[in-house]
C-alpha positions as CSV (number, residue, x, y, z in Angstrom):
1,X,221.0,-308.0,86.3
2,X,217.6,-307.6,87.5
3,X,216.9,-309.0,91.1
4,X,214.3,-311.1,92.3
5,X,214.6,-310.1,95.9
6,X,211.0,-307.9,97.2
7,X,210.9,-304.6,97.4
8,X,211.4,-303.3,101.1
9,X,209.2,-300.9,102.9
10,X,210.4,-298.8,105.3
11,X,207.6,-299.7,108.1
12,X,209.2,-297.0,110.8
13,X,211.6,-294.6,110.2
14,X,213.0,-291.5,111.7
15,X,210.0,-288.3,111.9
16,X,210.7,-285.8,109.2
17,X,209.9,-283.2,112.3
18,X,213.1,-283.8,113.9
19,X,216.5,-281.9,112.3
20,X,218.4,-284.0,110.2
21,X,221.4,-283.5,112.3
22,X,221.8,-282.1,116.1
23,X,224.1,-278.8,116.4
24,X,224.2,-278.6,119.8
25,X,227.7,-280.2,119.5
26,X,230.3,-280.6,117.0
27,X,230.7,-284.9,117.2
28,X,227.9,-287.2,117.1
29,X,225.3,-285.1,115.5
30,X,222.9,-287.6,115.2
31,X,222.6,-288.4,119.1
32,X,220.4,-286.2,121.2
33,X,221.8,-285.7,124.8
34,X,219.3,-288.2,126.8
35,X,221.6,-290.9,129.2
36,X,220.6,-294.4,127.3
37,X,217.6,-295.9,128.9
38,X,216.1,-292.2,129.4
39,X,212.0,-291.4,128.6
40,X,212.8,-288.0,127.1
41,X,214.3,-289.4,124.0
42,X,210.8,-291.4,123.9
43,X,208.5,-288.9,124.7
44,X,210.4,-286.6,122.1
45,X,209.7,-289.3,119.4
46,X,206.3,-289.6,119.8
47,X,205.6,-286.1,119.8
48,X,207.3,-285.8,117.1
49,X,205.5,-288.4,115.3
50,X,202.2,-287.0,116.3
51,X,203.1,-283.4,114.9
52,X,203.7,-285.3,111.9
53,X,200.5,-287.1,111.8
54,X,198.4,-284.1,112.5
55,X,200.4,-282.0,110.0
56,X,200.4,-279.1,112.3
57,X,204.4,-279.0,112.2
58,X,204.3,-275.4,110.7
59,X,201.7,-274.2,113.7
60,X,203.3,-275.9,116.5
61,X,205.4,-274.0,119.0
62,X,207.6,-275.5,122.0
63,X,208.2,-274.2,124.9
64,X,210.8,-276.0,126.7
65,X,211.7,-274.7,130.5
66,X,214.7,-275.9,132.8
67,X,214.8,-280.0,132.8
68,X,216.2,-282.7,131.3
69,X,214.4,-281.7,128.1
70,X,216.0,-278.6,127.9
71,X,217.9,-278.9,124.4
72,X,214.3,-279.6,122.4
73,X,214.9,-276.8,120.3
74,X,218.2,-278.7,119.0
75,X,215.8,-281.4,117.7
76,X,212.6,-280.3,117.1
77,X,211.7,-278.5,113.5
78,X,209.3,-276.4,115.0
79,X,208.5,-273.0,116.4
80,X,211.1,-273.0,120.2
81,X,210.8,-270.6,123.0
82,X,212.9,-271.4,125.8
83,X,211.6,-270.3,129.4
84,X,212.7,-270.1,132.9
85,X,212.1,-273.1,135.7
86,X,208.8,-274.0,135.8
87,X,207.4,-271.1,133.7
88,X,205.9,-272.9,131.0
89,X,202.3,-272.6,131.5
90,X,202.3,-269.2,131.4
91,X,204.9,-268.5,128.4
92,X,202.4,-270.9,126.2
93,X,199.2,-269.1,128.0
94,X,201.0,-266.0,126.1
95,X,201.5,-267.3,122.9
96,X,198.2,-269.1,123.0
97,X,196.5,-265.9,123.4
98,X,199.0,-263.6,121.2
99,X,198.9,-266.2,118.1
100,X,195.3,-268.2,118.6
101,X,195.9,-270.4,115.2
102,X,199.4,-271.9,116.8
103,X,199.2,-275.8,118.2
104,X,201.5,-274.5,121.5
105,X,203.1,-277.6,123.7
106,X,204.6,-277.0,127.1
107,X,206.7,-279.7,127.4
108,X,208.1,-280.1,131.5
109,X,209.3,-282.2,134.0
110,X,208.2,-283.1,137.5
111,X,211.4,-280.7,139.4
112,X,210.1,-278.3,137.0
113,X,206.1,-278.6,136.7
114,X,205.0,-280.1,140.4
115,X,207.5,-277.9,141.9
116,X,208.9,-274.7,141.3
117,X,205.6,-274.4,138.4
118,X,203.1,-275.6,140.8
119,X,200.8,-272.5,140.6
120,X,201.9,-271.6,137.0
121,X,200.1,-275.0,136.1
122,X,197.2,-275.2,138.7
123,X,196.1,-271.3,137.2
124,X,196.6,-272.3,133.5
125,X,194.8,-275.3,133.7
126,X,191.8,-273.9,136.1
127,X,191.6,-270.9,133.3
128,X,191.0,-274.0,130.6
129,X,193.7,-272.2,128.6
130,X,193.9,-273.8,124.8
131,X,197.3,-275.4,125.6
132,X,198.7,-278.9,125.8
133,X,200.7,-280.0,128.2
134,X,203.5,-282.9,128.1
135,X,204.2,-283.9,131.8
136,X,207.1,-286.3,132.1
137,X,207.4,-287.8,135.6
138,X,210.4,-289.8,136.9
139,X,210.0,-289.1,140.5
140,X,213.7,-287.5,140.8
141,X,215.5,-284.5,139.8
142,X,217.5,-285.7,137.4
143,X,219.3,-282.9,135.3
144,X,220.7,-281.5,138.7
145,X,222.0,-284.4,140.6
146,X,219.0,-286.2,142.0
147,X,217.5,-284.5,144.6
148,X,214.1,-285.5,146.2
149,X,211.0,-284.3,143.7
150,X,207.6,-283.4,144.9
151,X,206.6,-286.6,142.9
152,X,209.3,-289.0,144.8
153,X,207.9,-292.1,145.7
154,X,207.7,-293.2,150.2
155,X,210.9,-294.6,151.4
156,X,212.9,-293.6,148.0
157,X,216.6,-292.4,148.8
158,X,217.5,-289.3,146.9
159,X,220.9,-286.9,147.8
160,X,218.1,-284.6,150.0
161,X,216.7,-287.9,151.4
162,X,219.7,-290.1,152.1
163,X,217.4,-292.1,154.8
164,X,214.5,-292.1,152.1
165,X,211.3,-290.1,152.2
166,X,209.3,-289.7,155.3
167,X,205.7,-288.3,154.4
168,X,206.1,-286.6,158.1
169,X,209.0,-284.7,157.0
170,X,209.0,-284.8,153.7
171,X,205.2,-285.1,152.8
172,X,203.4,-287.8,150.2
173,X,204.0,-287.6,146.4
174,X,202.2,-285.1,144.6
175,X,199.7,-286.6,141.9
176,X,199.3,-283.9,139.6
177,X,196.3,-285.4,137.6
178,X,194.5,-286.4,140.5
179,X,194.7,-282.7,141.6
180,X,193.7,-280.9,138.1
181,X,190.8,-283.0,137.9
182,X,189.5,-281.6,141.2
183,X,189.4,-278.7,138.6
184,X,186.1,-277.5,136.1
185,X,188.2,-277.0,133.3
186,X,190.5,-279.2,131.8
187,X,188.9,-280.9,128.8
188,X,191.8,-284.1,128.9
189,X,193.6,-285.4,131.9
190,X,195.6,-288.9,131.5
191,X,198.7,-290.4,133.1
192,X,200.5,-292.6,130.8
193,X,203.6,-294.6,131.3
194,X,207.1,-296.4,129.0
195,X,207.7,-299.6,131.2
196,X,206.7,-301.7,128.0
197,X,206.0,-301.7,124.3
198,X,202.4,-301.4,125.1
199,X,202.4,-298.6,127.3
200,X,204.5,-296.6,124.8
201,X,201.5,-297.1,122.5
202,X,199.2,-295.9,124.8
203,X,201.5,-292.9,125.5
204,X,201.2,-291.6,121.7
205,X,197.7,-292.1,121.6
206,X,197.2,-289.9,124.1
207,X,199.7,-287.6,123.2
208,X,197.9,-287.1,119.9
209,X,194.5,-286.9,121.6
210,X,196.3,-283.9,123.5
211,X,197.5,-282.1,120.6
212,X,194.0,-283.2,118.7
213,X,192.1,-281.6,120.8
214,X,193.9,-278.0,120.7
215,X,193.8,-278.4,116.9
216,X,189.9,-278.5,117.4
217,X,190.4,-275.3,120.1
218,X,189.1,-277.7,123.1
219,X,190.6,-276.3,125.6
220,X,193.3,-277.2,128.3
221,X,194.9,-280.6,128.0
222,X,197.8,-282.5,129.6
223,X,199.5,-286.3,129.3
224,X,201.5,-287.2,132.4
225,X,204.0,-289.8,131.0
226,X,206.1,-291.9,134.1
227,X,209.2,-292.3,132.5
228,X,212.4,-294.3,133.6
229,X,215.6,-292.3,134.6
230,X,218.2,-295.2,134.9
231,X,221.4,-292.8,135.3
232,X,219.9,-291.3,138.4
233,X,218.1,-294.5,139.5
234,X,221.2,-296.4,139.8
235,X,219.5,-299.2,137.4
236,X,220.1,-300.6,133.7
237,X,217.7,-299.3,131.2
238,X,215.9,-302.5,131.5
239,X,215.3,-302.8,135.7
240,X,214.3,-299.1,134.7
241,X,211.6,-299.5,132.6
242,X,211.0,-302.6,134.9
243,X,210.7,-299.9,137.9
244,X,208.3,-297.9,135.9
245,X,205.7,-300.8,135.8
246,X,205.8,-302.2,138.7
247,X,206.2,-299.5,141.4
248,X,205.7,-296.3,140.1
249,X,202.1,-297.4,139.0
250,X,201.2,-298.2,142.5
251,X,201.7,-294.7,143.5
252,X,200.3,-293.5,140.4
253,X,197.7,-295.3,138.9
254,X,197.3,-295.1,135.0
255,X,194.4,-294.4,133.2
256,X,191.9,-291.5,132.0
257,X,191.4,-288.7,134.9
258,X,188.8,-286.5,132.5
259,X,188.2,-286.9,128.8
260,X,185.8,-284.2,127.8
261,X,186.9,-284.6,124.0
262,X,183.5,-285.2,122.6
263,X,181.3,-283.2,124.4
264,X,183.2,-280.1,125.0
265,X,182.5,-276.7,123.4
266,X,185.4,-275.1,120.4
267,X,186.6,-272.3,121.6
268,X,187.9,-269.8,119.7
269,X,190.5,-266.6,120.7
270,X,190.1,-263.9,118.9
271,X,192.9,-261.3,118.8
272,X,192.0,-257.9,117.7
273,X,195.1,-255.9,116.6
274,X,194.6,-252.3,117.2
275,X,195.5,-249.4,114.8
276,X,199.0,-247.8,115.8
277,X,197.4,-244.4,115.6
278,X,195.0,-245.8,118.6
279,X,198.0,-246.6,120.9
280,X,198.3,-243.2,122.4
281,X,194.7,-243.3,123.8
282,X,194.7,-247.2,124.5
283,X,198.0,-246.2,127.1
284,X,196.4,-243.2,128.5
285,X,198.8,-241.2,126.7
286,X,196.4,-238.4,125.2
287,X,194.7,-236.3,124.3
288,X,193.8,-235.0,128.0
289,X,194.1,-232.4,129.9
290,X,196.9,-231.7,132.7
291,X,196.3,-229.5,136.3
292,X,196.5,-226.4,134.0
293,X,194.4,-227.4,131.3
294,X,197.9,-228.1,128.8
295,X,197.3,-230.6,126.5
296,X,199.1,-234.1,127.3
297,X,198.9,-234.9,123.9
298,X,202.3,-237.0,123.0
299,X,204.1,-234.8,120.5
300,X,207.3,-236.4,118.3
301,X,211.1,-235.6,119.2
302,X,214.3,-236.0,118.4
303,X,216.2,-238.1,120.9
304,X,219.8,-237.2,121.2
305,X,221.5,-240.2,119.7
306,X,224.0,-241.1,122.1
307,X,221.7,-240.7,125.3
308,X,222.3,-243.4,127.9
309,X,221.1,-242.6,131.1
310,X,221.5,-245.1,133.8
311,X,220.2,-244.2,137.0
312,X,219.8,-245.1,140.5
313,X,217.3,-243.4,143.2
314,X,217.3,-244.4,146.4
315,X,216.1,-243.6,149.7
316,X,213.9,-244.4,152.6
317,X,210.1,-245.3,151.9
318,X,208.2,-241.8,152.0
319,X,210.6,-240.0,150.4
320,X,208.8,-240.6,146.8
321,X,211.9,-242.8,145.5
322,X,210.0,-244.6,143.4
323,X,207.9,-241.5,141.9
324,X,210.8,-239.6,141.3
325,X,211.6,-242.4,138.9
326,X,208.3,-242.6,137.2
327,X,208.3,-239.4,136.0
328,X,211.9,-239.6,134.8
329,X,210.2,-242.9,132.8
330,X,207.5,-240.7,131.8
331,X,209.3,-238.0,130.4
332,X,212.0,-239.8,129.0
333,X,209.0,-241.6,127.2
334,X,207.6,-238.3,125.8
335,X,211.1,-236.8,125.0
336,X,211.1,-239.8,122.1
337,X,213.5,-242.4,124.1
338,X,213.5,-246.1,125.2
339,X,213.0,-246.1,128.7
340,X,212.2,-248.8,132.0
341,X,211.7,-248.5,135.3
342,X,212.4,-251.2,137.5
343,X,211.6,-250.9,141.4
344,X,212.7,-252.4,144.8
345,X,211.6,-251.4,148.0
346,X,211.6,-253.7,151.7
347,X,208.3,-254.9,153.6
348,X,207.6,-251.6,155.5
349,X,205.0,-249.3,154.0
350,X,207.3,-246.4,155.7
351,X,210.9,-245.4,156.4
352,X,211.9,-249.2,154.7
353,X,214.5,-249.1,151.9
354,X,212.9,-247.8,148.8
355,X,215.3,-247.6,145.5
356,X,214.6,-248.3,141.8
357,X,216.4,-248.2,138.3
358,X,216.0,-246.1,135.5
359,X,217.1,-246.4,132.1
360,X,216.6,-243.8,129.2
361,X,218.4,-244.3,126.1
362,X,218.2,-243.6,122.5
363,X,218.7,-247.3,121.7
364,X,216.6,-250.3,122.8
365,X,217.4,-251.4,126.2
366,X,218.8,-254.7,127.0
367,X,217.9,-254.4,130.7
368,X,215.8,-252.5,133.1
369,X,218.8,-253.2,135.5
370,X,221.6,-250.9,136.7
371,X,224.4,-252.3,138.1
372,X,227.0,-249.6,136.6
373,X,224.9,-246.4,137.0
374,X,226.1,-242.6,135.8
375,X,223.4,-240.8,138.1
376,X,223.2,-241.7,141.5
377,X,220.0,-239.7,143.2
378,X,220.5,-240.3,147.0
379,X,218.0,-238.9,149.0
380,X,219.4,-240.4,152.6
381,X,223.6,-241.3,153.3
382,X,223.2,-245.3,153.8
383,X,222.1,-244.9,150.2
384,X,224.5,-242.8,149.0
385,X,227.2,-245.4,150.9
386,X,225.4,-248.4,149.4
387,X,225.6,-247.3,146.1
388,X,228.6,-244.9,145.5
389,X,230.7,-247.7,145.0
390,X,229.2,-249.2,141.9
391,X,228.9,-245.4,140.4
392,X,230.6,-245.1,136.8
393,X,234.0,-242.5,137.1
394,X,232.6,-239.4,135.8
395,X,229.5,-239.9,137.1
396,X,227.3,-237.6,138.8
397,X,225.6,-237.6,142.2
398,X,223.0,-235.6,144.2
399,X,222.8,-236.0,147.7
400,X,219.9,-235.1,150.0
401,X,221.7,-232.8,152.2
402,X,223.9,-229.5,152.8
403,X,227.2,-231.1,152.9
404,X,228.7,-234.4,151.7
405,X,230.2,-237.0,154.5
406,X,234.0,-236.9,154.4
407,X,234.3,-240.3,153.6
408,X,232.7,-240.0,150.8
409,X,234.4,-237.6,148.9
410,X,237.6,-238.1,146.6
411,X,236.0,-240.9,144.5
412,X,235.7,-240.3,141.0
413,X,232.5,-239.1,140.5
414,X,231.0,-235.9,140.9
415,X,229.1,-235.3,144.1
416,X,227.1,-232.5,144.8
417,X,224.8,-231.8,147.5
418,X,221.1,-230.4,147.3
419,X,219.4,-230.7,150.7
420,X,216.0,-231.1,148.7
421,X,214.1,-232.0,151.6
422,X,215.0,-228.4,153.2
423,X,214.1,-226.8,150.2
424,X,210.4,-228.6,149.9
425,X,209.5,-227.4,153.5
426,X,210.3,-224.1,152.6
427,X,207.7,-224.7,150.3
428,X,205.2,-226.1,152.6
429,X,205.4,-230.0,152.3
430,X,208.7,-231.8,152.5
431,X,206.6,-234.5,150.5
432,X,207.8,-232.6,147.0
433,X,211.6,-233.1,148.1
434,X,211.8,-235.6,144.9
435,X,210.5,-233.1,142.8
436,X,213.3,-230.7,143.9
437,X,216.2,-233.7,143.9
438,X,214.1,-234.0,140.0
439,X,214.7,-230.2,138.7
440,X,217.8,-230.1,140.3
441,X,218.8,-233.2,138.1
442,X,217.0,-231.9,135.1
443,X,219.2,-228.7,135.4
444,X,222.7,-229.9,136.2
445,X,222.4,-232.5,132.8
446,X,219.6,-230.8,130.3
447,X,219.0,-234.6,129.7
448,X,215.3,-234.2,129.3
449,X,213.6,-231.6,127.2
450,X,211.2,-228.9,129.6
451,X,208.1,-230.0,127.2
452,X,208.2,-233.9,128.2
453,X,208.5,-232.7,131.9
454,X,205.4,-231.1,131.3
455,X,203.6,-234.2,129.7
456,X,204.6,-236.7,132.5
457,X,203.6,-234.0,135.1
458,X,200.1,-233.8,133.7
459,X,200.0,-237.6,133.3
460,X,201.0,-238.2,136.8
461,X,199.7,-235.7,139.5
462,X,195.8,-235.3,138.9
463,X,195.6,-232.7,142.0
464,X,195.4,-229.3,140.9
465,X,197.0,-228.2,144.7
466,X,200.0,-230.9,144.2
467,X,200.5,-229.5,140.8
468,X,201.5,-226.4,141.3
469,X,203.4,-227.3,144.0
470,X,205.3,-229.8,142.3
471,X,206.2,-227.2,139.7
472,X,207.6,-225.0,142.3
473,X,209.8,-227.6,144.0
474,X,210.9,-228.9,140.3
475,X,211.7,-224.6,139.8
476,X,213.4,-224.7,143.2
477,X,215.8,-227.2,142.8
478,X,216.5,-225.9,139.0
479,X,217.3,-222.6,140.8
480,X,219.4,-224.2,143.7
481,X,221.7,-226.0,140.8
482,X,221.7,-222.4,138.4
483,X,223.0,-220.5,141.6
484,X,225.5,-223.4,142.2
485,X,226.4,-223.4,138.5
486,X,227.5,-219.8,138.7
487,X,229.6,-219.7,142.0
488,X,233.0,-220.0,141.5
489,X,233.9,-222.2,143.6
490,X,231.1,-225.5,142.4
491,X,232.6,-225.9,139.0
492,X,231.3,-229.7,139.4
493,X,227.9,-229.3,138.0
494,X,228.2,-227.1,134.7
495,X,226.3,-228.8,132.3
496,X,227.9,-232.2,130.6
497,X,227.0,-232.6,127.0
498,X,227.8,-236.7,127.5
499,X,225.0,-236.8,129.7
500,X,222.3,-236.3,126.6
């Protein structure tokens, strides 16, 4: 039987730019995490509805730091890059630059932007980078307990502030627009707010104007939106949005802080992609010509497959610690390998703790750190005692002197001394120690090829005089290993095939 009843027309529905279910958990898939009364969930819908309205869902990229908003990949259909506290600006600065025809969206909170991302967003913006930028402000930090924000209000109790907050101890609120339009080049600057139905209009209109104006390749554009927080706030969703209206906007004021939409100048970035073949000479990596005139042109290898170096220098500042790892980098890099080099060294510019971490394996490397290494390269004893403890059994060590403290031996490594700094004063410079503590290492495992020695050493010493010295000491401390090799009684150091 045919009905007489209208038609109906769905006037508002749910954006087709959200997932059609939420996998973050396995019950209530259709919830997002937000407390009830929270702005996110809001904000989220209103981006999402602008995506949709620009048909840029396909382009668009989030980039969603630490915060409350910190599941928006688990609801928003786009392009997700999650990034650490307060990093945002600089992660879509990347992106921006790397892929020029995406709509990217830093989307952060006031803990995480006026905080902890303070300069990341003061340099993005001040560079006029083709980003936009969702700030949502609720004057607390609320994933983490609330504790006192830079955007807190005067006199607002927080667990930092139990007594509220004193702009003589704690200083005034931070008013982020206010201080990027002191700025040349932001093209859009507004603060918007959801303590009523009309201000949540106002807040997608000028979240679309945001994400307009990067479509059109404007320039750098944000949308501070002062959102309610009721779990952290202590109120019902309604005294929240209530709060939002009526004090939050006397500390900050809404409206338009710079709107350069109609006058301002497209800018396009272009991206040239070079040719893989030009690599090599983009890098420095050749051809050229070493100390010796030898070419430094790159030349391919064959890695051995189960190489996985992880090694520690350490030292005093001086001592070359950090060198000595570069050109284990450098020729691991030549010898066909994955490699990274990862430094640490104190304040003092001499005799300060100097150390870094090496990695050379025939596999992509998950981190530059080492925190279980199988070479230990100790050119002083407190780093030999600072670090023999985390040393894989098996492993090997080279120690900086003539004779290995008592205490230190019996682990289950293999210790052997090389008093390299001896040695290199033979020579004439106890500066070239490392490259003696390097030979010797190069001897006792065969890890590295001779050839790639040679290319890092011609990459990496441009003083004919340092050279050749450098090739002595590395000869020396091969030779001091060979004669140790042969004795009798040092077993320890015949060459391990495990170590590559």
């Amino acid at each position: 039987m045919a009905s007489d009843a209208p038609a109906m027309a769905v006037i508002h529905g749910r954006s087709p730019i959200f997932y059609r279910r939420f996998d973050r958990k396995d019950d209530d898939q259709h919830q997002t995490h937000y407390c009830p009364g929270c702005g996110h969930g809001i904000v989220t819908k209103l981006l999402a509805e602008a995506i949709d309205t620009l048909g840029i869902q396909d382009r668009t990229i989030l980039v969603s730091p630490v915060g409350c908003s910190v599941f928006g990949y688990e609801y928003l259909d786009v392009g997700n890059i999650q990034v650490a506290h307060g990093r945002g600006p600089a992660v879509a600065t990347a992106v921006k630059r790397s892929r020029p025809d995406s709509i990217v969206v830093s989307y952060q909170g006031d803990g995480d932007l006026a905080a902890i991302g303070t300069a990341e967003i003061v340099h993005a913006a001040n560079r006029g980078e083709i980003v936009s930028v969702i700030f949502v402000n609720n004057a607390i930090y609320g994933m983490t307990g609330g504790q006192m924000a830079p955007t807190t209000l005067l006199r607002e109790k927080t667990t930092t502030t139990p007594l509220g907050r004193d702009p003589a101890v704690h200083g005034y609120p931070l008013k982020v627009c206010e201080l990027l339009a002191t700025l040349d080049a932001p093209v859009f600057l507004e603060r918007v707010a959801l303590g009523s139905n009309k201000q949540i209009m106002a807040t997608g209109r000028a979240l679309r104007r945001a994400l307009e104006n990067q479509v059109h390749g404007l320039g750098f554009s944000l949308v501070e939106v002062l959102s309610p927080c009721p779990t952290i706030w202590g109120l019902d969703p309604a005294e929240a949005q209530t709060f939002v209206r009526e004090t939050m906007t006397r500390t900050f004021p809404l409206g338009n802080f710079r709107d350069r939409s109609a006058s301002a100048v497209p800018r396009r970035l272009a991206v040239t992609v070079p040719d893989l073949g030009e690599l090599p000479r983009i890098l420095g990596l050749g051809p050229a010509s070493g100390a010796d005139g030898a070419s430094d042109t790159v030349v391919p290898a064959s890695p051995v497959p189960t190489a996985d170096h992880r090694i520690v220098v350490a030292g005093f500042g001086g001592q070359g610690v950090l060198l000595l790892g570069e050109f284990l980098a450098e020729a691991g890099l030549s010898a066909g390998y994955h490699v990274s080099w990862l430094p640490s060294y104190g304040p003092q510019m001499r005799s300060g703790t100097s150390n870094c971490h090496v990695r050379i394996s025939a596999v992509p490397i998950d981190s530059p750190v080492v925190s279980r290494p199988n070479v230990l390269i100790a050119l002083n004893e407190p780093s030999l005692r600072k670090f023999l403890l985390s040393m894989e059994p098996g492993g090997l060590v080279l120690y900086n002197a003539d004779r290995v403290p008592v205490d230190c031996a019996g682990n289950d490594v293999r210790i052997t001394p090389i008093a390299s700094t001896a040695i290199a004063d033979r020579l004439g410079s106890a500066k070239v120690g490392n490259m003696v503590m390097l030979g010797a290492l190069l001897e006792a495992t065969g890890m590295l090829p001779d050839g790639a020695l040679d290319r890092a050493l011609h990459r990496l010493v441009t003083q004919e005089s340092w050279y050749e010295l450098d090739r002595a000491a590395l000869q020396a401390g091969r030779a001091a290993v060979h004669r140790m090799t042969a004795a009798p009684a040092e077993p320890s150091l015949a060459r391990d095939p495990a170590m590559g």
